[in-house]
Structures are given as C-alpha cells and as structure tokens.
MILOMAR-937823 format. One record per residue (C-alpha): x, y, z. Coordinates in Angstrom, 3 decimals, always signed. Example, Ala and Ser with C-alpha at 12.3 -4.5 7.8 and 13.67 -1.06 7.14 Angstrom:
2
+----------+----------+----------+
|       c1 |       c2 |       c3 |
+----------+----------+----------+
|  +12.300 |   -4.500 |   +7.800 |
|  +13.670 |   -1.060 |   +7.140 |
+----------+----------+----------+
end
This chain:
310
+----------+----------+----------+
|       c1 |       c2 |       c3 |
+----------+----------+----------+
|  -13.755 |   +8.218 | -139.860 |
|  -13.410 |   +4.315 | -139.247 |
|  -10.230 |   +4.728 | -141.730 |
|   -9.019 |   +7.618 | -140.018 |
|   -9.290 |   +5.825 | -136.549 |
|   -7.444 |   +2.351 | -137.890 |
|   -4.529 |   +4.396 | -139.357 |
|   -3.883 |   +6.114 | -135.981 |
|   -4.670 |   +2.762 | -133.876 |
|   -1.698 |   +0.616 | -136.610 |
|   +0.502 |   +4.168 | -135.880 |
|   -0.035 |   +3.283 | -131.977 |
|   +0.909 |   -0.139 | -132.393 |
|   +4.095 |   +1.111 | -133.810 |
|   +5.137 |   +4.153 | -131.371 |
|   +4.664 |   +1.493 | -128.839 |
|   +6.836 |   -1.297 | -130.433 |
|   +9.616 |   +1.473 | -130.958 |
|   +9.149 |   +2.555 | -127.319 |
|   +9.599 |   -1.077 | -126.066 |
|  +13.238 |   -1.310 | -128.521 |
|  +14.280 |   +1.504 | -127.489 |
|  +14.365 |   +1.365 | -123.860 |
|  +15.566 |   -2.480 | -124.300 |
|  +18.422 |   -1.499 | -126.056 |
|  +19.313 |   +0.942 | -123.478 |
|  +19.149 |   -0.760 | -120.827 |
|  +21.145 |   -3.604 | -122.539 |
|  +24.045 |   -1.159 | -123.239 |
|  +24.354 |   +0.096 | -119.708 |
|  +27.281 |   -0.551 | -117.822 |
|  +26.930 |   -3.100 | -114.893 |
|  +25.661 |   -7.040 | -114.666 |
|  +22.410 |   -7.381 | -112.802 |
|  +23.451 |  -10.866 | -111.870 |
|  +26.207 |   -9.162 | -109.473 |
|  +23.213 |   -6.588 | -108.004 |
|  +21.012 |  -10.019 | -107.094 |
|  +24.296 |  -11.947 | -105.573 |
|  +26.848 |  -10.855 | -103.164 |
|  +29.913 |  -10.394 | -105.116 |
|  +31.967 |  -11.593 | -102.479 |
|  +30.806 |  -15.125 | -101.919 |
|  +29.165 |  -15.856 | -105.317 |
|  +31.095 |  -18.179 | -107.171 |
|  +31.659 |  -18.253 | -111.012 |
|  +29.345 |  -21.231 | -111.302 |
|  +26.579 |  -19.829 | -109.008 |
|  +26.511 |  -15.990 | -111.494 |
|  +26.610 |  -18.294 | -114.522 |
|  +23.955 |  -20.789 | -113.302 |
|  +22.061 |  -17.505 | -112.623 |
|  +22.566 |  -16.157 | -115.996 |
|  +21.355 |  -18.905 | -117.593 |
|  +18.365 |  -18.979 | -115.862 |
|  +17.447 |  -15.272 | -116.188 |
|  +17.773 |  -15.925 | -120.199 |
|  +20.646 |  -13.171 | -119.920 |
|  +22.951 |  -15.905 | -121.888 |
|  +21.528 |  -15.853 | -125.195 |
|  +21.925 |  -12.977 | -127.975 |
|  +20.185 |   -9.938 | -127.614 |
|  +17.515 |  -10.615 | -130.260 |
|  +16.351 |  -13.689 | -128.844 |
|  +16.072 |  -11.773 | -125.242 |
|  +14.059 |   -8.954 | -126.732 |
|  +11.892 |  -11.252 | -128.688 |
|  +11.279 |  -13.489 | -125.787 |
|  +10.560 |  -10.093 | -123.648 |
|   +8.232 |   -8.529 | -125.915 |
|   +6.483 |  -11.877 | -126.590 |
|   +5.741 |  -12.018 | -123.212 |
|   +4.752 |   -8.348 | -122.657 |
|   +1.786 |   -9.068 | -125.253 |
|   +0.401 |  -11.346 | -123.483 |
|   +0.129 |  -10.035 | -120.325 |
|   +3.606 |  -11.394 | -118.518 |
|   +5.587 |   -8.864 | -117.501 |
|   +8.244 |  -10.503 | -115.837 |
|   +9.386 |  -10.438 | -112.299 |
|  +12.039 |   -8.427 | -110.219 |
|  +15.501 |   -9.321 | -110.665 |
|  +15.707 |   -8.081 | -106.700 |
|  +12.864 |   -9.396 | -104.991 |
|  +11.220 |  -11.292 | -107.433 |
|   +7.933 |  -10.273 | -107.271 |
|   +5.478 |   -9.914 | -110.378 |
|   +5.951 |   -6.679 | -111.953 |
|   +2.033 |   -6.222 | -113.442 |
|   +0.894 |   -6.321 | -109.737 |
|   +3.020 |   -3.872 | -108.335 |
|   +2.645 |   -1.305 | -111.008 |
|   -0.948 |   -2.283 | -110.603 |
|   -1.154 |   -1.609 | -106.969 |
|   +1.122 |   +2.104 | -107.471 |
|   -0.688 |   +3.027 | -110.318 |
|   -3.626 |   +4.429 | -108.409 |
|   -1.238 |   +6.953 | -106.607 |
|   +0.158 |   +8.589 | -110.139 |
|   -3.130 |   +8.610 | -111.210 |
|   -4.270 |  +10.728 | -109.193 |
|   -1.191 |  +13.123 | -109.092 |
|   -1.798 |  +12.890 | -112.980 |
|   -5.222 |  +13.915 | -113.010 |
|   -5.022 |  +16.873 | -110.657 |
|   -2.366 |  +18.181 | -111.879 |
|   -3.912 |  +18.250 | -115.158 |
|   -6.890 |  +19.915 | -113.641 |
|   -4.571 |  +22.748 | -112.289 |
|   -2.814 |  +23.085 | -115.137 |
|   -6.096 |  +23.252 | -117.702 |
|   -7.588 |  +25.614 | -115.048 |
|   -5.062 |  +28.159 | -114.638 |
|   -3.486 |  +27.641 | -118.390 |
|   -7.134 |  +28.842 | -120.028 |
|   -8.259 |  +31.311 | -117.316 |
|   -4.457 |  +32.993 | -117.937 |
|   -4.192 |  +33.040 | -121.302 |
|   -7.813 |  +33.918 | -122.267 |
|   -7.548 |  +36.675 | -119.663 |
|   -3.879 |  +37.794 | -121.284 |
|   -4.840 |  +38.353 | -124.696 |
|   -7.931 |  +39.996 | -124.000 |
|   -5.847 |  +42.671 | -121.736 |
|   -2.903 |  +42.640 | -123.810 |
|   +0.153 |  +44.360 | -122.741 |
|   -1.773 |  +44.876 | -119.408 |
|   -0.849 |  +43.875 | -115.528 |
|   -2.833 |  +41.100 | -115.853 |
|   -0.969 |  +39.485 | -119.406 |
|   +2.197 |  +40.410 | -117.209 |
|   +1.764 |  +37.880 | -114.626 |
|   +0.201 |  +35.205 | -117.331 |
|   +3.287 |  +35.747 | -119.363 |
|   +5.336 |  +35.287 | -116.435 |
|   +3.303 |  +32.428 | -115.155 |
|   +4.015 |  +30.638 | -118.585 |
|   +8.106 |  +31.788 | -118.797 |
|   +8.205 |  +29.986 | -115.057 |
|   +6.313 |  +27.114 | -116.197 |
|   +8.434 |  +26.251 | -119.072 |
|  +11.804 |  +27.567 | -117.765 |
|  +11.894 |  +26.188 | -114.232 |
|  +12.900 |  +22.746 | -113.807 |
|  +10.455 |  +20.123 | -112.104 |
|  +12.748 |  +19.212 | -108.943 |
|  +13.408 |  +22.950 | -108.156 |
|   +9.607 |  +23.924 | -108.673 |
|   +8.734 |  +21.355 | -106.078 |
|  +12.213 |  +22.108 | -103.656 |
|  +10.453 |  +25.474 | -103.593 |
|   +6.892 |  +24.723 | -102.407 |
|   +7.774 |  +22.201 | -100.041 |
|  +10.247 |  +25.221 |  -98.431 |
|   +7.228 |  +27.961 |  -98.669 |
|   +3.791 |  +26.123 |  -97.795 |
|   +5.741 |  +22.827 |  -95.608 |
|   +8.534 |  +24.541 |  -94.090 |
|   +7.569 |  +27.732 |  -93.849 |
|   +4.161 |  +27.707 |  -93.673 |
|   +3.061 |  +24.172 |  -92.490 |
|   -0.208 |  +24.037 |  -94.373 |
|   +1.079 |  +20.530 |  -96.183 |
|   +3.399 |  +17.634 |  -95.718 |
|   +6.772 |  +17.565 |  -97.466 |
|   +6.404 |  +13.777 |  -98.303 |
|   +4.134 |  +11.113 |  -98.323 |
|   +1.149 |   +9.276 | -100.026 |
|   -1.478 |   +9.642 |  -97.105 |
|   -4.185 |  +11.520 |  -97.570 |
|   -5.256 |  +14.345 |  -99.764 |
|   -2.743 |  +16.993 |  -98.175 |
|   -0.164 |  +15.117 |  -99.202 |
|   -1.078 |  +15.379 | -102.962 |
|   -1.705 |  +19.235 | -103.130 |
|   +1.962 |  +20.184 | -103.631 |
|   +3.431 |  +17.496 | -105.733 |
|   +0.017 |  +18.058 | -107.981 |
|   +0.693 |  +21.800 | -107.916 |
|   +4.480 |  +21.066 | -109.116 |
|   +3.253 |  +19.545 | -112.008 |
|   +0.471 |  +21.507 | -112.770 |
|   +2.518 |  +24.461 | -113.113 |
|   +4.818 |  +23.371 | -116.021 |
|   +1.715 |  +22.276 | -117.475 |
|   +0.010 |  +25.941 | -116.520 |
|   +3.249 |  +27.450 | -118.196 |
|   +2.353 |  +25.646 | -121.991 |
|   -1.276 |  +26.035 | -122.051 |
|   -0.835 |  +29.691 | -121.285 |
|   +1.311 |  +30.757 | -123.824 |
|   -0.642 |  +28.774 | -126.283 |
|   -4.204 |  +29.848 | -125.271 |
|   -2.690 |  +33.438 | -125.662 |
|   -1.147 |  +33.062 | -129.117 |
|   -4.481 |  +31.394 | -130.438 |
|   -6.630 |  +33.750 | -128.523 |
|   -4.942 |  +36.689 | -130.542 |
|   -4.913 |  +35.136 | -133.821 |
|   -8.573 |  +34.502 | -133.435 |
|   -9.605 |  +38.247 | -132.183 |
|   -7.952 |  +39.588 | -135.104 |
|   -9.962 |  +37.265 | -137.461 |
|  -12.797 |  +39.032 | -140.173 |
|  -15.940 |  +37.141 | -138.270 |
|  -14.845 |  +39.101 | -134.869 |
|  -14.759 |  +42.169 | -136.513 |
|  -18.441 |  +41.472 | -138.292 |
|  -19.871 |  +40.109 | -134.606 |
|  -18.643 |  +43.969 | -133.305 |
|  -20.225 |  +45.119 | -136.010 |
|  -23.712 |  +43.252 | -135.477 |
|  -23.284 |  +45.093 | -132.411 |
|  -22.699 |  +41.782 | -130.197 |
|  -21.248 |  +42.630 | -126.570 |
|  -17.608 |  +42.467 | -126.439 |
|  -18.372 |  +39.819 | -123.456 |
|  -20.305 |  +37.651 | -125.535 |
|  -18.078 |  +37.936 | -128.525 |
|  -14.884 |  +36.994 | -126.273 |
|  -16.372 |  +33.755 | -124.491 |
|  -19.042 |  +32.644 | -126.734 |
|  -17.181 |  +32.906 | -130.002 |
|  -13.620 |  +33.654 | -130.162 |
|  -12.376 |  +31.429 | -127.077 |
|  -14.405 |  +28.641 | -128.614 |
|  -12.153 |  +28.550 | -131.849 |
|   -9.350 |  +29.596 | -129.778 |
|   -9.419 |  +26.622 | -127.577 |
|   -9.420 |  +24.308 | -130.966 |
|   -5.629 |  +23.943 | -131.143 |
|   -5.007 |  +24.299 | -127.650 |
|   -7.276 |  +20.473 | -127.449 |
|   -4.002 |  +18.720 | -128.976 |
|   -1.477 |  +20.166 | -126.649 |
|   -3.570 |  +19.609 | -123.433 |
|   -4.073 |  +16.083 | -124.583 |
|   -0.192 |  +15.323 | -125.518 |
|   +0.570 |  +17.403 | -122.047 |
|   -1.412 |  +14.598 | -119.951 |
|   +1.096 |  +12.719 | -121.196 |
|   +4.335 |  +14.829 | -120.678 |
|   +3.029 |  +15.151 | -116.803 |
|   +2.495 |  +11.508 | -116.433 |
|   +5.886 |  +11.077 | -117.700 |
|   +6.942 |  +13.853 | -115.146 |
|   +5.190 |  +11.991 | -111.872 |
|   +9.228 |   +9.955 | -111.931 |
|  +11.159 |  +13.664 | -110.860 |
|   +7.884 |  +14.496 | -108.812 |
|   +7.464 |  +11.472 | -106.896 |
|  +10.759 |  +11.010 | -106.386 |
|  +11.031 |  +14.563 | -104.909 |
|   +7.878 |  +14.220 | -102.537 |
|   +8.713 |  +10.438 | -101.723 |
|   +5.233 |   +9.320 | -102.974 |
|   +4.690 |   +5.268 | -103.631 |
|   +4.016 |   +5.378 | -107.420 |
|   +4.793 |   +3.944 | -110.683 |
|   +7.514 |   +6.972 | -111.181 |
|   +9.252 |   +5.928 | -107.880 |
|   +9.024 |   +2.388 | -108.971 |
|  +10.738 |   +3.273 | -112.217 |
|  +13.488 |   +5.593 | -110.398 |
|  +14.608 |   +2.558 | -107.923 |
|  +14.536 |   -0.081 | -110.607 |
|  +16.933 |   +2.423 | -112.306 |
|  +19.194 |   +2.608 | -110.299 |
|  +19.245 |   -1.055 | -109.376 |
|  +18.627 |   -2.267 | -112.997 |
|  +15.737 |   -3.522 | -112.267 |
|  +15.452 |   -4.505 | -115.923 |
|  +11.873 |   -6.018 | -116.197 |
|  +10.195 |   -3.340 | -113.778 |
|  +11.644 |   -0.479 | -116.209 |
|  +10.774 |   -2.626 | -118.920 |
|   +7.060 |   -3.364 | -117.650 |
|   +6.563 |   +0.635 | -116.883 |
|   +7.349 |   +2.064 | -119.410 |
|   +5.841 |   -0.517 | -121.577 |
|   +2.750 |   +0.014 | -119.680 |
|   +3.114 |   +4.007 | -119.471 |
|   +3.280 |   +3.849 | -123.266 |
|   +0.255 |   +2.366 | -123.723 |
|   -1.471 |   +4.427 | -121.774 |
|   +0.420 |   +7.704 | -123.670 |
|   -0.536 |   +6.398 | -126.902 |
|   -4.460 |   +5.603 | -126.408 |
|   -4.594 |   +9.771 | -124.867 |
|   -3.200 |  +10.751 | -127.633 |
|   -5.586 |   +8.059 | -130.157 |
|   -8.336 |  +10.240 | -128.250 |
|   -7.092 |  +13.389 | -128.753 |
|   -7.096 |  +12.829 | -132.444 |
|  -10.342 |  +11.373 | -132.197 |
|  -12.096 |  +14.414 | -130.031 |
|   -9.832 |  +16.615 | -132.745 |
|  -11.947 |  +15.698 | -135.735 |
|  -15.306 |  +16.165 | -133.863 |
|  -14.412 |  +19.519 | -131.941 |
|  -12.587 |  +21.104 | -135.485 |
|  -15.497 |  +21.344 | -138.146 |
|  -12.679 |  +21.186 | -141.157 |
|  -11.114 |  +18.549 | -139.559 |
|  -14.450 |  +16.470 | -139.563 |
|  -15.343 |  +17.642 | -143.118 |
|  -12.073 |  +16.724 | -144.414 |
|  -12.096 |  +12.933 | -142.252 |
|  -15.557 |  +12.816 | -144.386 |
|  -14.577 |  +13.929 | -148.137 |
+----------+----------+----------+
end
C-alpha cells in the first residue's frame, strides 16, 4: 500500500510540473507585451519599457524565466501582480474561501441528486421517473455552464426574486451559482450511477439474494447500490475537480470575488504571475483529490485492496 501511495504521490509531482509548463508556455506565446499593459503607451519611453523589462526578468530566454518561476513557486513565492503589484499567495489566499465554498456545495448538489437519480432510474427502468433522470443527465452534460446559470438567474432572480443575480454576500447569494455547477456535475453522476446500477442488478449474487428470498428493498440499497457506487467513487472524486475548475465561467457569470474571477481578469490583462500562481495552486489542490480518490479506491474496492496487497 505504502508503494502504491509513493507511485501515485512521484505521478502528482509530475502532472503538476507539466501543468506549471504548460500554462507557462502559453502564456509566453500569447500575443501582447505586459510591459505596455503596466505603462501608458503614450508617454513611456523606449528606455523606461526596457528598464522595466529588465527588471521584471522578461529579458532573458525563456528557460531561464521558467526556471526562475518555478524555483520560486516551490518555495512558496509566487510572485506579484504585474498591475498592482500586490503578492499573489495572499490574494488567492484571501478569495480562496469564496470558491471553496461554491466548490463544496455544489459538489453536495451534484452527489445528492446524481445518486438519488440514477439509483432511482435503473431500478424503474424505462419508467417516468428514469425519464426525467435521463434527461436530468443529457442537460447536465449538454448544456453549457454560462447558459445554465443565464437561465436561473432569469427564473428564480428575475422572475422570481427568491435570490440575487450577483454577489458574494451571504448565503443567498451562493444558492444559484452552486446550483449551476452542481447540475453539470448532477448530469455525470447520473448517467454513471445508472449504467453501474444495471450492470450490478443483472449480476449472479442478485439473482441468489432473490432467491434467499431477501426483500427487493433490501437487496437494492443494502447490496447492489453498495457495489454500484464502487466506480462511481473515481468519477465523483475527479468531478470535484472538473467543478473547481468550472468556479472561472461561474464566478465570472454571478460576479462572485474568487480565485476563478481572479484568474479571468489576470487573463485578460496578462496578469502573468496571478495565472501562473492559480493555476499552480489549483493544481495542487486537483492532484492531492485525486491522490485520495485512489487512496479511498483501494479501501472501498475489496479487489483493489487484495491486489495493492499480493
């Protein structure tokens, strides 16, 4: 098991590493000089953007600016604004709380109404009720994230007035960005709670547990959903992920202070080290859910564990 958990950790390492090149590389290949963003174009002088350059590090070769960037990112530096100048750690310390929370409740909805659906679904196949979860799972997946939440703020803000189109104040203001989110998750977890669900009802030890004359109740929660919801751990765990990746369209959308609004702005400013430092930072944070994912994986999946132990 110790084995097991070092050869994910080293993977980690790696996935992270790649993540940092890659998003160096493309935001040294985009078009535009930062340099020009901090200065006025108008009255900076060729010695004042050049003096500026140099200073930034943003006259050497690319290799010795990634090295130098990624040097610093392990220990703990992770730069500061090219705009305001401001540390970059702190502020996506001080946001972080806000896309937590959006993370974590739309997570909950999404787990909630993803296993209720799809356990429901394939136990009524072809019924009303595996209508609407099959249709709840083709909008989740189909639907884009921006339109999703254009719709809800028209229904329950416009329409309605139950919650706030925008803001970070308050629990109100959370409901419908979390719900946005929580129903793309909803949309996966359904169809794949459904698929296993079916697979496992037509295994050989349901039909012996019907034929120890078990209650179909019993059989459906106490054994079958239990190995159903088996595979279903890894995609819920790599779907934590995909929706804190997804907080930059949602809280960009619903105007909510967190690190995916940072990460939107510094885009389009070129903010390099605040894109740099979030994603750097969100890919930490994707990789270790995903470490424990495997980890739960081996103790949740008897053949997994067996196997981790031969």
């Amino acid at each position: 098991m110790v084995q097991t958990v070092l050869t994910r950790l080293a993977t980690s390492l790696f996935v992270i590493f790649g993540a940092s090149v890659l998003v160096y590389c493309i935001m040294y290949l985009l078009p535009g000089d930062p340099v020009l963003l901090m200065l006025d174009p108008s009255s900076a002088t060729p010695e004042m953007i050049q003096n500026l350059r140099v200073q930034l590090g943003l006259d050497q070769p690319f290799y010795v600016q990634f090295a130098h960037y990624f040097g610093d990112m392990l220990r703990g530096d992770f730069g500061k604004s090219m705009i305001n100048s401001d540390p970059v750690l702190p502020k996506i310390l001080e946001h972080f709380p806000a896309t937590l929370a959006l993370t974590a409740l739309s997570s909950l909805i999404a787990i909630t109404i993803g296993i209720t659906l799809g356990v429901l679904s394939a136990i009524h196949r072809n019924g009303v009720i595996d209508f609407v979860a099959r249709l709840v799972g083709l909008f989740g997946i189909s639907m884009p994230t921006f339109w999703t939440g254009i719709l809800l703020i028209l229904l329950f803000s416009v329409q309605l007035g139950w919650f706030p189109a925008m803001g970070s104040d308050g629990f109100s203001s959370l409901v419908l960005p979390a719900a946005t989110l929580g129903l793309v998750g909803a949309g996966f977890i359904v169809r794949m709670v459904r698929n296993s669900m079916l697979e496992v009802i037509n295994e050989p030890f349901i039909v012996a547990l019907r034929a120890k004359g078990l209650s179909e109740r019993v059989i459906m929660y106490g054994h079958a959903l239990r190995n159903a919801l088996i595979p279903a751990v890894t995609v819920i765990g790599m779907l934590i992920g995909d929706l804190l990746a997804g907080t930059v369209v949602v809280e960009t959308v619903f105007s909510r202070q967190g690190i995916g609004r940072i990460i939107a702005d510094a885009l389009m400013s070129k903010d390099l080290p605040v894109v740099q430092g979030v994603v750097f930072f969100t890919a930490i944070i994707y990789v270790v859910l995903n470490l424990l994912v495997d980890i739960s994986y081996a103790y949740i999946d008897p053949r997994v564990r067996r196997a981790v132990r031969a």
